[in-house]
Biopython code that builds the backbone (N, CA, C, O; Angstrom):
import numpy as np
from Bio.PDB.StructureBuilder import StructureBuilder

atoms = [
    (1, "UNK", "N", (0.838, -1.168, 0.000)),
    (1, "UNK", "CA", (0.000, 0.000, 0.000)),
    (1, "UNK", "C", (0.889, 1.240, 0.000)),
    (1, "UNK", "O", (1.701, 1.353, 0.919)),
    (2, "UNK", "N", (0.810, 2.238, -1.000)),
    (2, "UNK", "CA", (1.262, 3.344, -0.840)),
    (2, "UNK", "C", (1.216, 4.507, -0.044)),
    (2, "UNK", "O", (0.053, 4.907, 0.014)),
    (3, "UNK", "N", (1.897, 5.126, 0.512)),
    (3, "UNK", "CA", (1.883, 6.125, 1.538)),
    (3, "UNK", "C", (1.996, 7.399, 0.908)),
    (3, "UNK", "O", (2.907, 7.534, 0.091)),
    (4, "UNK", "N", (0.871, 8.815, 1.249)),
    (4, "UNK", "CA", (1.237, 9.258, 0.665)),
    (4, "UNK", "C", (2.058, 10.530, 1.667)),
    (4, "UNK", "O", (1.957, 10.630, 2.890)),
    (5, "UNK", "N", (2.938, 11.500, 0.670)),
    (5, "UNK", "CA", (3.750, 11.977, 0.795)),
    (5, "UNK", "C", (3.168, 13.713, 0.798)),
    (5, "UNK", "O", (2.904, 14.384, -0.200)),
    (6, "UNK", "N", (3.093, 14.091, 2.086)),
    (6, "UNK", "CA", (2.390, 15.635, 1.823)),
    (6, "UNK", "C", (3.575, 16.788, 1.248)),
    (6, "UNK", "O", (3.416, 17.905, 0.756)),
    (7, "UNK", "N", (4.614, 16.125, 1.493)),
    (7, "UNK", "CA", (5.740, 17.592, 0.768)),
    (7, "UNK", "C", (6.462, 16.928, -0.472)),
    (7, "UNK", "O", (7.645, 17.102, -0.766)),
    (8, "UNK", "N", (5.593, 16.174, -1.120)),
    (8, "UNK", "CA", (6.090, 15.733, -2.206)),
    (8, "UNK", "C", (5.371, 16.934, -2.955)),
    (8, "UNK", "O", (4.408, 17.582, -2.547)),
    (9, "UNK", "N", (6.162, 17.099, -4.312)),
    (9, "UNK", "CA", (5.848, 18.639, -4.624)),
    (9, "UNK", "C", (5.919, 18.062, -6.533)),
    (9, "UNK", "O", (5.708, 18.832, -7.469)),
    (10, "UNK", "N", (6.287, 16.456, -6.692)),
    (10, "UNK", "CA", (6.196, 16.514, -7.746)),
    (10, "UNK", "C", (4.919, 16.160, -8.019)),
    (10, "UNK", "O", (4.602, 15.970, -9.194)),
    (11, "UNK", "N", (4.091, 16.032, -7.107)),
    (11, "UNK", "CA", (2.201, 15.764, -7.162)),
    (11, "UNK", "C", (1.993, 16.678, -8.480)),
    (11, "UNK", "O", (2.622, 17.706, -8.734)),
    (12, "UNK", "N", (0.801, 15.981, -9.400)),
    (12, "UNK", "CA", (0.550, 16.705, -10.223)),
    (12, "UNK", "C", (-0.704, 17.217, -9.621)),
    (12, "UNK", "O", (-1.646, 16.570, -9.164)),
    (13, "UNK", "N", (-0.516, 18.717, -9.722)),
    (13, "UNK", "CA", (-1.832, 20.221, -9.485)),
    (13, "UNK", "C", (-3.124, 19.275, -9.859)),
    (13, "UNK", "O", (-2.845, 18.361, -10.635)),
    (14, "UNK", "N", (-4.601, 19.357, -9.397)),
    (14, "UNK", "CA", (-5.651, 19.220, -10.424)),
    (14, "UNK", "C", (-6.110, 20.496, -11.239)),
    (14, "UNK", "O", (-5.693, 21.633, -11.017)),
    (15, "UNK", "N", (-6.926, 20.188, -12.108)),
    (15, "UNK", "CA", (-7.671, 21.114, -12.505)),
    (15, "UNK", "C", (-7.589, 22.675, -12.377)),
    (15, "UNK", "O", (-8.390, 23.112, -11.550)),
    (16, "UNK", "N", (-6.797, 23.639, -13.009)),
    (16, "UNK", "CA", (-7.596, 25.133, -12.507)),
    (16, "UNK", "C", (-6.712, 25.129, -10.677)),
    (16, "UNK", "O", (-6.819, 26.013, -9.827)),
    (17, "UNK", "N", (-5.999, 23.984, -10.589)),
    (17, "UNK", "CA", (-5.428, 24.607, -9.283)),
    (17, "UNK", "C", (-3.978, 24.302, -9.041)),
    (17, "UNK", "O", (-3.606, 23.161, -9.316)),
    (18, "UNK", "N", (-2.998, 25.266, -8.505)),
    (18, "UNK", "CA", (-1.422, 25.129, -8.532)),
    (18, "UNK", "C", (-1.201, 24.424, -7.748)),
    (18, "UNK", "O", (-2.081, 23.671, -7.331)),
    (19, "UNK", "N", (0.318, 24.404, -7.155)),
    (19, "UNK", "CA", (1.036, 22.921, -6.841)),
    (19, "UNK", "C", (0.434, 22.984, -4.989)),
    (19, "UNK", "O", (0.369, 21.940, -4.340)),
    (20, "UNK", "N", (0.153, 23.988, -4.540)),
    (20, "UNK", "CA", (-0.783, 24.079, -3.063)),
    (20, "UNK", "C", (-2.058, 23.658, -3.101)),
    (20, "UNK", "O", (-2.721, 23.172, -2.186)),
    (21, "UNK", "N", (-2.365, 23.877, -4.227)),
    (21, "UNK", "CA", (-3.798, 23.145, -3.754)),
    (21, "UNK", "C", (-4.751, 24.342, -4.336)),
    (21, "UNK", "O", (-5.747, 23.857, -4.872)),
    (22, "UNK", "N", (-4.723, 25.652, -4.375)),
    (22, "UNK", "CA", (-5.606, 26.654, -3.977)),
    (22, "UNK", "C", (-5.939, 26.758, -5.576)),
    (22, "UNK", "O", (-5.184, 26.522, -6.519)),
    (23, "UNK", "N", (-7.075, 27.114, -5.587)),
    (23, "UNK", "CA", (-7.176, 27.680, -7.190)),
    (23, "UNK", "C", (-6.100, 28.662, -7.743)),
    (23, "UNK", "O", (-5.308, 29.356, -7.105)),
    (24, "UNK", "N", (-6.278, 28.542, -9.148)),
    (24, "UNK", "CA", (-5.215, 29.216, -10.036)),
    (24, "UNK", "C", (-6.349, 30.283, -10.434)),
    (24, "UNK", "O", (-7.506, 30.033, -10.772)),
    (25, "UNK", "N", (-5.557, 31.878, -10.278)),
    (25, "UNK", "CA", (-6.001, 33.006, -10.745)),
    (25, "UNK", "C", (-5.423, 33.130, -12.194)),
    (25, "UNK", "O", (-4.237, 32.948, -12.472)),
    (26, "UNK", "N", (-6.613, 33.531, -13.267)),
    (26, "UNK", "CA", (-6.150, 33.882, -14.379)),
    (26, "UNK", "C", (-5.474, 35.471, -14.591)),
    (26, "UNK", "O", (-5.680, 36.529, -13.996)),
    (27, "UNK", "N", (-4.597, 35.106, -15.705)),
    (27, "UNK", "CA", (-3.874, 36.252, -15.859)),
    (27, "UNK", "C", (-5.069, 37.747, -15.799)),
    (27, "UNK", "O", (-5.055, 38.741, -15.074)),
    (28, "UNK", "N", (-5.761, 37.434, -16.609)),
    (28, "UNK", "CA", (-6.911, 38.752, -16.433)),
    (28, "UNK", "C", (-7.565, 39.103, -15.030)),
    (28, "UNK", "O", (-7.738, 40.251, -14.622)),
    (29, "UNK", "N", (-7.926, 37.855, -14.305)),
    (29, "UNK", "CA", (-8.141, 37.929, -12.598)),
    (29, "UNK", "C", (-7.339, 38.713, -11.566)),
    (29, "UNK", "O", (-7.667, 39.303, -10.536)),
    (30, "UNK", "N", (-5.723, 38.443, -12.433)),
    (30, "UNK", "CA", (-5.150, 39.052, -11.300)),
    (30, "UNK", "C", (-4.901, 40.698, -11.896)),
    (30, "UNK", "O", (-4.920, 41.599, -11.057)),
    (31, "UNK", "N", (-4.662, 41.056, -13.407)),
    (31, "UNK", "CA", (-4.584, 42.293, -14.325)),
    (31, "UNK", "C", (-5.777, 42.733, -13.489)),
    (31, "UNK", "O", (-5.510, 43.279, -12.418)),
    (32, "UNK", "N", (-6.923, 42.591, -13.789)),
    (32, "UNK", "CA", (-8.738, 43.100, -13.296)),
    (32, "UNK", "C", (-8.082, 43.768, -11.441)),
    (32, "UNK", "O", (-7.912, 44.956, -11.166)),
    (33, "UNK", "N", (-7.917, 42.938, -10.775)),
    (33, "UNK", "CA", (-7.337, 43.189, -9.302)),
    (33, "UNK", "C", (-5.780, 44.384, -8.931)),
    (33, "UNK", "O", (-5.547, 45.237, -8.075)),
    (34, "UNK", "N", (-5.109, 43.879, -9.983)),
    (34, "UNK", "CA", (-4.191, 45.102, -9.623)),
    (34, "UNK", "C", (-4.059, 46.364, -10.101)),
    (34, "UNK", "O", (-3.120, 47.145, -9.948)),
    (35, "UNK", "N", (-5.394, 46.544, -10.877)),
    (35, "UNK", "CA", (-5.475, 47.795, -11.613)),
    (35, "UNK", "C", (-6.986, 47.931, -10.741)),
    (35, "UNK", "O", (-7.445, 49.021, -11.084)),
    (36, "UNK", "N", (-7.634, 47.481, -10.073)),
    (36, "UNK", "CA", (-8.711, 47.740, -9.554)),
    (36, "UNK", "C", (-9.624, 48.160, -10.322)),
    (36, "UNK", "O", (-10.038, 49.294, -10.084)),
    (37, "UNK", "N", (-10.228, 47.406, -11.474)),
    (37, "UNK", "CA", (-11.015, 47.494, -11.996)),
    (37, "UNK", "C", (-12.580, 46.492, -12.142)),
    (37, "UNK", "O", (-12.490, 45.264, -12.169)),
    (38, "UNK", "N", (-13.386, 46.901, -12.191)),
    (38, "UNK", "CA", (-14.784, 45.975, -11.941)),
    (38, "UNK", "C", (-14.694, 44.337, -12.794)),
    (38, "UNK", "O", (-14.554, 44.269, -14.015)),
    (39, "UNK", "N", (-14.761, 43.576, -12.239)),
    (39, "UNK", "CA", (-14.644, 42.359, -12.708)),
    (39, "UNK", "C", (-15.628, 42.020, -13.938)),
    (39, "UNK", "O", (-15.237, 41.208, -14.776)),
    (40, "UNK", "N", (-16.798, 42.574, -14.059)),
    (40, "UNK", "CA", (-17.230, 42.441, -14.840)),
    (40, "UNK", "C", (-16.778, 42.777, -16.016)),
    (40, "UNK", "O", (-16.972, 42.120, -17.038)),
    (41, "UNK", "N", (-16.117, 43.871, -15.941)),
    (41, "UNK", "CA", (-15.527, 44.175, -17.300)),
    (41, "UNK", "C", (-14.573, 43.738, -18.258)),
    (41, "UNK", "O", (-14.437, 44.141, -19.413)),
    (42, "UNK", "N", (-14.048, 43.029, -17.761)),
    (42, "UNK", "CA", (-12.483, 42.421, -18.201)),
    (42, "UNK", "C", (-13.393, 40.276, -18.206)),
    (42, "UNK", "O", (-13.373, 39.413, -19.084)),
    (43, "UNK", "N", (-13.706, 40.279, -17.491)),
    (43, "UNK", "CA", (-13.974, 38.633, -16.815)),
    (43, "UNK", "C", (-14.951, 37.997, -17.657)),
    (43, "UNK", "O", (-14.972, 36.793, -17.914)),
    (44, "UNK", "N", (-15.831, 38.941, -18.108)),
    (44, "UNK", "CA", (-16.913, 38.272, -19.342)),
    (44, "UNK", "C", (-18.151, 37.989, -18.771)),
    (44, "UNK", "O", (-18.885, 37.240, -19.415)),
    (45, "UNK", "N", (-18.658, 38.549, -17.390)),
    (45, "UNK", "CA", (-18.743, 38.564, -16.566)),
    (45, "UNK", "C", (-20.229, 39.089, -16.356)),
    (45, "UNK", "O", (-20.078, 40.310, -16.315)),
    (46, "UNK", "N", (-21.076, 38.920, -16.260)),
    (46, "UNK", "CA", (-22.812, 39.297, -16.138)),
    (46, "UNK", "C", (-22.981, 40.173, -15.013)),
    (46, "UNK", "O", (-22.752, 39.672, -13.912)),
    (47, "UNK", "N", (-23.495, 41.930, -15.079)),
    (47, "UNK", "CA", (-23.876, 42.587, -14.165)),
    (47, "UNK", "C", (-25.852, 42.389, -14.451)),
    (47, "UNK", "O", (-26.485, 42.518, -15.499)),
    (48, "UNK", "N", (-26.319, 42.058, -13.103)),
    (48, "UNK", "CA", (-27.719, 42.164, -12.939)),
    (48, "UNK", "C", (-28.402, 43.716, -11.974)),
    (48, "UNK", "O", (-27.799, 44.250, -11.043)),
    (49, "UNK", "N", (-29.066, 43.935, -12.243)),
    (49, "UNK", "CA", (-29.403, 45.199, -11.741)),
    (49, "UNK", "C", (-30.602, 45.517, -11.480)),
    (49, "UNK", "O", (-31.178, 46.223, -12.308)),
    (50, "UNK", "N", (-31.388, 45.055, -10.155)),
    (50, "UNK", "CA", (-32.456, 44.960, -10.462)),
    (50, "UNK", "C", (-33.233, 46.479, -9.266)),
    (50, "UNK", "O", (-32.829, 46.855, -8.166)),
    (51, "UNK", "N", (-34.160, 46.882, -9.924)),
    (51, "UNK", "CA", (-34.833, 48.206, -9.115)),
    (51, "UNK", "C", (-36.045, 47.995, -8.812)),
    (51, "UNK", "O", (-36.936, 47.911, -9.657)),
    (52, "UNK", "N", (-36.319, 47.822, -6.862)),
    (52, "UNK", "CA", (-37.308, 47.738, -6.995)),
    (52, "UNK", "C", (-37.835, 46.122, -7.504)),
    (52, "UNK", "O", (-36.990, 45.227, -7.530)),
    (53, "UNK", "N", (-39.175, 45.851, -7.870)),
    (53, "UNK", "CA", (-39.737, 44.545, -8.935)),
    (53, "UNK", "C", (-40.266, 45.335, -10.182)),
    (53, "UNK", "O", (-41.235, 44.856, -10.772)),
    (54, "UNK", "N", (-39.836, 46.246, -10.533)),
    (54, "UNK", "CA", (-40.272, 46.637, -11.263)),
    (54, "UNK", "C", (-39.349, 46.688, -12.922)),
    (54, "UNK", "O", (-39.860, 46.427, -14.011)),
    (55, "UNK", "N", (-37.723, 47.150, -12.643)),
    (55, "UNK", "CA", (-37.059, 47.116, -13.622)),
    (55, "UNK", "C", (-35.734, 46.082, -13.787)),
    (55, "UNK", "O", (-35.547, 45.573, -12.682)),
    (56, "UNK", "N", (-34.965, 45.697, -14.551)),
    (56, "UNK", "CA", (-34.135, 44.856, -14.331)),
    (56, "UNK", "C", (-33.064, 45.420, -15.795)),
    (56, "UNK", "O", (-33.423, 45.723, -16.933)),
    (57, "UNK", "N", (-31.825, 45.394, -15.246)),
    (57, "UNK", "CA", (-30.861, 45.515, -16.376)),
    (57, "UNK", "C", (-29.697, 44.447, -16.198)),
    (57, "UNK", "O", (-29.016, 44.146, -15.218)),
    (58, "UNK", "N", (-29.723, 43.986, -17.510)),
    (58, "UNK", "CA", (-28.393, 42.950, -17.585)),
    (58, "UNK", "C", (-27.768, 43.565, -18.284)),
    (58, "UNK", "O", (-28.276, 44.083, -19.278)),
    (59, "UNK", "N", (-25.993, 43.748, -17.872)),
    (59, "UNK", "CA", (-25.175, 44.297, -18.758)),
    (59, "UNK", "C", (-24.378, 42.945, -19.147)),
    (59, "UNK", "O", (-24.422, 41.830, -18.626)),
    (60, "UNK", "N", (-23.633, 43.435, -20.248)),
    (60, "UNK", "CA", (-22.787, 41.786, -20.776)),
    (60, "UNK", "C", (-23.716, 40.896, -20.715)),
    (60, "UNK", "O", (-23.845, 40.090, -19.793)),
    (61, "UNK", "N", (-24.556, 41.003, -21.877)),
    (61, "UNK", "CA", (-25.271, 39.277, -22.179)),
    (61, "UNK", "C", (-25.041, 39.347, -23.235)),
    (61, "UNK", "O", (-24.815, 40.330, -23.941)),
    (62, "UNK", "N", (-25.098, 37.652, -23.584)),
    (62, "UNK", "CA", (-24.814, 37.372, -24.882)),
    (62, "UNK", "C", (-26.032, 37.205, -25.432)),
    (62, "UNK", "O", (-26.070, 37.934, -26.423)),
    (63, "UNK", "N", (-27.103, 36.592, -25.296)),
    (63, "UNK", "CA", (-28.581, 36.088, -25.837)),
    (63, "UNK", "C", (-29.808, 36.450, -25.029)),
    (63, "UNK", "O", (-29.959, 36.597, -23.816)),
    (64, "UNK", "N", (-30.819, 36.575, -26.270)),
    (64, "UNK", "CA", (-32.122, 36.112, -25.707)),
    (64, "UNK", "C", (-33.052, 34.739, -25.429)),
    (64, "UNK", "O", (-34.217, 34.527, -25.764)),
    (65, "UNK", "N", (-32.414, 34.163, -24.931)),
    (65, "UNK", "CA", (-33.050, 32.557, -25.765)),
    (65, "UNK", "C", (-34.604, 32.199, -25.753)),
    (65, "UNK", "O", (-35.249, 31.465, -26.502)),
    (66, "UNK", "N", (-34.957, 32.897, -24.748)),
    (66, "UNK", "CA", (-36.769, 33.067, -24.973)),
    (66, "UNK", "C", (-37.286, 33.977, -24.165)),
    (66, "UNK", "O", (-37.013, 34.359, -23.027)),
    (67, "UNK", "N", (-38.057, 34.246, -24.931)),
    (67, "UNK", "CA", (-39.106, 35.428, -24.563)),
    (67, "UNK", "C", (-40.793, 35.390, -24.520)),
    (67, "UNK", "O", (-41.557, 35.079, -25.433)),
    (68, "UNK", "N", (-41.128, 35.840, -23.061)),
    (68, "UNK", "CA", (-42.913, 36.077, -23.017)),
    (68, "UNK", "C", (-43.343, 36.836, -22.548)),
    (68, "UNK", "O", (-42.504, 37.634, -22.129)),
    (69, "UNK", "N", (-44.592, 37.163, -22.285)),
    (69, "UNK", "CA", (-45.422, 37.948, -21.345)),
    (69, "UNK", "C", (-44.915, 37.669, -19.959)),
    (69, "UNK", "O", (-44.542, 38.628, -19.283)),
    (70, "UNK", "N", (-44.863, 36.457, -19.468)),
    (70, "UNK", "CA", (-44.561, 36.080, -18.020)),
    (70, "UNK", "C", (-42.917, 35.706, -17.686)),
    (70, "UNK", "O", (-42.719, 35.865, -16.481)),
    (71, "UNK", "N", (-41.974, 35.361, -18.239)),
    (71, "UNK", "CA", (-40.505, 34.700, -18.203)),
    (71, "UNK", "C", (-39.785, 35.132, -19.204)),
    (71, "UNK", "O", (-40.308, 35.463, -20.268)),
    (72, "UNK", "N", (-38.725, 35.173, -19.027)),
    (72, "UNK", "CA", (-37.703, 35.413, -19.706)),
    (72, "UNK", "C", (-36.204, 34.850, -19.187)),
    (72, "UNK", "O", (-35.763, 34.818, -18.038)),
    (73, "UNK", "N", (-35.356, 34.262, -20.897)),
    (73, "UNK", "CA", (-34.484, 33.441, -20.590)),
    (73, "UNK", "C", (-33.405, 34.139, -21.301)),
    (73, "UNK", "O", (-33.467, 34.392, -22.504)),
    (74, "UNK", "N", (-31.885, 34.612, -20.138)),
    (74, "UNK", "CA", (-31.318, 35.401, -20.963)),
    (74, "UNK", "C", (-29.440, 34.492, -20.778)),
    (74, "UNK", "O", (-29.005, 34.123, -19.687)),
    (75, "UNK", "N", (-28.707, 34.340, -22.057)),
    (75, "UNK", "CA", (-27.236, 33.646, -22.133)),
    (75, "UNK", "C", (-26.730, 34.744, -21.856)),
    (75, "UNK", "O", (-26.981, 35.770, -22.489)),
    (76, "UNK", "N", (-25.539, 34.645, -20.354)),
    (76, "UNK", "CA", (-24.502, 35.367, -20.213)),
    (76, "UNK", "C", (-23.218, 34.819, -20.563)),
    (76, "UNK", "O", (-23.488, 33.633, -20.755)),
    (77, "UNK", "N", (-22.142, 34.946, -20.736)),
    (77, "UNK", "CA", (-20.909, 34.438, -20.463)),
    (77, "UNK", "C", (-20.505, 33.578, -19.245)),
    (77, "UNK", "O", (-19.411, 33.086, -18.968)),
    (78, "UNK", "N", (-21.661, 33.534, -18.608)),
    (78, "UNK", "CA", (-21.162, 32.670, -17.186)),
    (78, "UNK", "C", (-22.228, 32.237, -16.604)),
    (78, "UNK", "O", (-22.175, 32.019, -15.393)),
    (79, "UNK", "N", (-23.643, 31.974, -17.453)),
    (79, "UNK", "CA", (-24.634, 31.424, -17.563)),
    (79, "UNK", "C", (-26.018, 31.483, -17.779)),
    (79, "UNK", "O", (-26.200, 32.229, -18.741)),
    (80, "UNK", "N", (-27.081, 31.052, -17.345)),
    (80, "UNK", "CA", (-28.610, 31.489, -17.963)),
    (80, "UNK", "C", (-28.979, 32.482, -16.794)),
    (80, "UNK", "O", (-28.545, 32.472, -15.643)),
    (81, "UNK", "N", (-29.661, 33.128, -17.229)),
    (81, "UNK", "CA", (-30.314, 34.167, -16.354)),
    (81, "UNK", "C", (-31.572, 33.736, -16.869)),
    (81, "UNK", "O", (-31.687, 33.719, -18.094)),
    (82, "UNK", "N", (-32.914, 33.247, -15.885)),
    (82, "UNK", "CA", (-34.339, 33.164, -15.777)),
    (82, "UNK", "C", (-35.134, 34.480, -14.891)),
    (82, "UNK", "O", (-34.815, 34.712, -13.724)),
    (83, "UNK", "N", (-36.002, 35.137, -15.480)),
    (83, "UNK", "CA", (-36.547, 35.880, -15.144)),
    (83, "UNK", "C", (-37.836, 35.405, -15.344)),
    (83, "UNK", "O", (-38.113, 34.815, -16.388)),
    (84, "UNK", "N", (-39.331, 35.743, -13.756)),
    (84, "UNK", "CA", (-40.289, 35.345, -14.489)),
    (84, "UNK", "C", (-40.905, 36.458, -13.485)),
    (84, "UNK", "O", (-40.329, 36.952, -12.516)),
    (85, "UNK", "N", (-42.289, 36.751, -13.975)),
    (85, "UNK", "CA", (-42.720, 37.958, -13.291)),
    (85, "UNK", "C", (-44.437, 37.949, -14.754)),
    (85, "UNK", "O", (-44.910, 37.097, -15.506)),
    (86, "UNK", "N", (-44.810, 39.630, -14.379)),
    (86, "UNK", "CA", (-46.074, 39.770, -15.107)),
    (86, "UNK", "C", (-45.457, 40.785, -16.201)),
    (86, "UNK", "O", (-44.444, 41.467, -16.039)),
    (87, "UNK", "N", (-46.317, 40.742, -17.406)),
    (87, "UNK", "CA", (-45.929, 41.876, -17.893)),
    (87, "UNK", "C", (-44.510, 42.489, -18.547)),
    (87, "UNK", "O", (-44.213, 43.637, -18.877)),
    (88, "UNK", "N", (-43.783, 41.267, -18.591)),
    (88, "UNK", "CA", (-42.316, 41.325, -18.883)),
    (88, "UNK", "C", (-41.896, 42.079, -20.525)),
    (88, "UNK", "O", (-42.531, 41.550, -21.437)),
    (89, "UNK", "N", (-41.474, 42.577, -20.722)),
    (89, "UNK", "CA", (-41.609, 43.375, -21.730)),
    (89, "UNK", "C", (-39.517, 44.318, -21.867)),
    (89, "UNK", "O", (-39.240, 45.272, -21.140)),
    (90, "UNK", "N", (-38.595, 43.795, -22.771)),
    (90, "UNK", "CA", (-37.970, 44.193, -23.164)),
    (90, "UNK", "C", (-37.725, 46.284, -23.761)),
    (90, "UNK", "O", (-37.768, 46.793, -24.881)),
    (91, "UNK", "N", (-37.570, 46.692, -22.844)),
    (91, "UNK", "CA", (-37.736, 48.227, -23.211)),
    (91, "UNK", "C", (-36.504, 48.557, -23.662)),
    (91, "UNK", "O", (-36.765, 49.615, -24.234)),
    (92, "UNK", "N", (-35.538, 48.414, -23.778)),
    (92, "UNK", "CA", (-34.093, 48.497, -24.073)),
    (92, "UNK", "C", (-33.692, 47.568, -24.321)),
    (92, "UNK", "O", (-34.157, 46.522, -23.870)),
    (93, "UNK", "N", (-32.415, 47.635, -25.343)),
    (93, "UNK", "CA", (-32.284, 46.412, -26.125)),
    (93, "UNK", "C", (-30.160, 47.155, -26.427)),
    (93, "UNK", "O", (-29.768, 48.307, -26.611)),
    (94, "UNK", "N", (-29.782, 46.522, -26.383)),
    (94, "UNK", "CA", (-28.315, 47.039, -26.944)),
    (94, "UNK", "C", (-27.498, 45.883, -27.587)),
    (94, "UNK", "O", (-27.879, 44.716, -27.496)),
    (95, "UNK", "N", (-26.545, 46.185, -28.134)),
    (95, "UNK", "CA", (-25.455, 44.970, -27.881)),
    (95, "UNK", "C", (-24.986, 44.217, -26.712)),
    (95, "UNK", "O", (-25.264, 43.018, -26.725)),
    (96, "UNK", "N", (-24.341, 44.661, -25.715)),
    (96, "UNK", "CA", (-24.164, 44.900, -24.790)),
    (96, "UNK", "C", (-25.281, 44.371, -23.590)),
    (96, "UNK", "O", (-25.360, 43.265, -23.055)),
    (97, "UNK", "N", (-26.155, 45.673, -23.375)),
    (97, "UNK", "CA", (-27.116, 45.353, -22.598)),
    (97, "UNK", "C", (-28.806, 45.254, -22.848)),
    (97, "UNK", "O", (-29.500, 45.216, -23.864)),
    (98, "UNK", "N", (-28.956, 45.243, -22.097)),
    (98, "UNK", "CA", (-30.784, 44.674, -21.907)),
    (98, "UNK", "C", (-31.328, 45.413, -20.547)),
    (98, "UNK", "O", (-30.764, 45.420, -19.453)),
    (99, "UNK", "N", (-32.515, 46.004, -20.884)),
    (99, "UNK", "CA", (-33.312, 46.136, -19.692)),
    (99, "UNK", "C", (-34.792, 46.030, -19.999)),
    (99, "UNK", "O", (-35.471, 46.455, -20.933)),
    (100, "UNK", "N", (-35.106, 45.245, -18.788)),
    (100, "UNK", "CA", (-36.453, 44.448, -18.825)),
    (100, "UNK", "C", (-37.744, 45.443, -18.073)),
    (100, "UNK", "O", (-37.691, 45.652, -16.861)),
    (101, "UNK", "N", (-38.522, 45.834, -18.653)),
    (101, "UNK", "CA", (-39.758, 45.814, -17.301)),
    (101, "UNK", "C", (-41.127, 45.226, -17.323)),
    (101, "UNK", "O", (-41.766, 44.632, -18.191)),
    (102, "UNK", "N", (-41.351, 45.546, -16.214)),
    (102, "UNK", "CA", (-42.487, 44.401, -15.580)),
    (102, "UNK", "C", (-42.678, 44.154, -14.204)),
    (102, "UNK", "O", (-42.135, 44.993, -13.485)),
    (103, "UNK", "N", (-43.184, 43.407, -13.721)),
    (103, "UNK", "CA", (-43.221, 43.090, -12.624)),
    (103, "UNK", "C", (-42.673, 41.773, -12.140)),
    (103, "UNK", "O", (-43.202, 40.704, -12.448)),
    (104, "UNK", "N", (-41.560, 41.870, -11.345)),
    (104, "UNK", "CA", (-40.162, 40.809, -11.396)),
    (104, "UNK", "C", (-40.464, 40.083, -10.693)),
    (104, "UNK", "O", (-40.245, 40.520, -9.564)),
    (105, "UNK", "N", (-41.114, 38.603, -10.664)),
    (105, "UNK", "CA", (-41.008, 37.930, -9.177)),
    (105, "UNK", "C", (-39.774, 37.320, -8.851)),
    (105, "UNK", "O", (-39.517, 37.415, -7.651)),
    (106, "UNK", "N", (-38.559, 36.467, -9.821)),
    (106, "UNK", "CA", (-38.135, 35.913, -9.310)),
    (106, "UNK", "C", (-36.830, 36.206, -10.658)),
    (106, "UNK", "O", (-36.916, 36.444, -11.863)),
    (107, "UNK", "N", (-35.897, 36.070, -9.881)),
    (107, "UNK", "CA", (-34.770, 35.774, -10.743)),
    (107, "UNK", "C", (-33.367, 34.507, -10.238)),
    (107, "UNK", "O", (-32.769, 34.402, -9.167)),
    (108, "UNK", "N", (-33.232, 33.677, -11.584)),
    (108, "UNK", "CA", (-32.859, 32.571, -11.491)),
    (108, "UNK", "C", (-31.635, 31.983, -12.486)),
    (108, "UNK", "O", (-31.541, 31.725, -13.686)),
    (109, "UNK", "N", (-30.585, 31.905, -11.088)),
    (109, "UNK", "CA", (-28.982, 32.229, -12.316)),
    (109, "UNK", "C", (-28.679, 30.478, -12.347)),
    (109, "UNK", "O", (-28.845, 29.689, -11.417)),
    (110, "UNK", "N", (-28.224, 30.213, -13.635)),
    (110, "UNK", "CA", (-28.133, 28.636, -13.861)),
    (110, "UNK", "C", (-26.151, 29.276, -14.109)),
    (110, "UNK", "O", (-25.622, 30.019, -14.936)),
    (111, "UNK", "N", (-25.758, 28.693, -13.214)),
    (111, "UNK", "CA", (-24.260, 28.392, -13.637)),
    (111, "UNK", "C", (-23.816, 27.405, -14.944)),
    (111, "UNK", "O", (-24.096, 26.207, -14.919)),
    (112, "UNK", "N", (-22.976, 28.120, -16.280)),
    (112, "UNK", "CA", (-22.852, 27.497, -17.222)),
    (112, "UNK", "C", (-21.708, 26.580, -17.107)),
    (112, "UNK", "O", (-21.507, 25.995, -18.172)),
    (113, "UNK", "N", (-20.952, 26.285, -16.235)),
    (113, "UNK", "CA", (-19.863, 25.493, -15.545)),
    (113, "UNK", "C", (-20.311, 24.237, -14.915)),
    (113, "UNK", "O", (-19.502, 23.519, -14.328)),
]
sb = StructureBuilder()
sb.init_structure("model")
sb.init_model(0)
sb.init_chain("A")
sb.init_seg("    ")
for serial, (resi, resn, name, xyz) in enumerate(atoms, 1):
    if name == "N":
        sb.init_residue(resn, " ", resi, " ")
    sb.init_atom(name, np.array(xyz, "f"), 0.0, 1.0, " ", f" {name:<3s}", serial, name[0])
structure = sb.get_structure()
């Protein structure tokens, strides 16, 4: 039976994490941090913004994938955004961003990872 060796250092890292163990920061993670700039911007990164139940803005989305009177299904870079509420109605529209109104009951982030 093998024993294992905690200061053995030729262990291979898993996944996304260095030879300690801890996750690995990407080069842009740590650029975004030492220039102190909003993560969203650099990271690809979904800002939600919601006012009230009444208005909602997503900045950085990529898609609409469906649209109704009652729900709405929106692709970020870092996953689905579900919106469902009354009255839902797209008032702004950009590249970039989106803002929704209506009456918001619930909002529902699906991690794309």
């Amino acid at each position: 039976m093998a024993k294992s060796n905690p200061g053995n250092t030729n262990a291979k890292p898993g996944k996304g994490r260095n030879r300690k163990g801890t996750i690995k920061k990407s080069f842009r993670e740590k650029f975004t941090e030492l220039l102190e700039l909003p993560k969203d911007l650099l990271l690809d990164r979904p800002k939600l913004t919601l006012i009230g139940c009444r208005d909602m803005m997503i900045e950085n989305y990529k898609s609409v994938l469906e649209y109704g009177v009652g729900y709405m299904r929106v692709k970020t870079g870092s996953g689905i955004v579900r919106i469902t509420g009354n009255n839902l109605v797209i008032r702004e529209i950009s590249h970039d961003d989106i803002i929704i109104s209506g009456t918001v009951h619930s909002v529902e982030f699906t991690d794309a990872g």
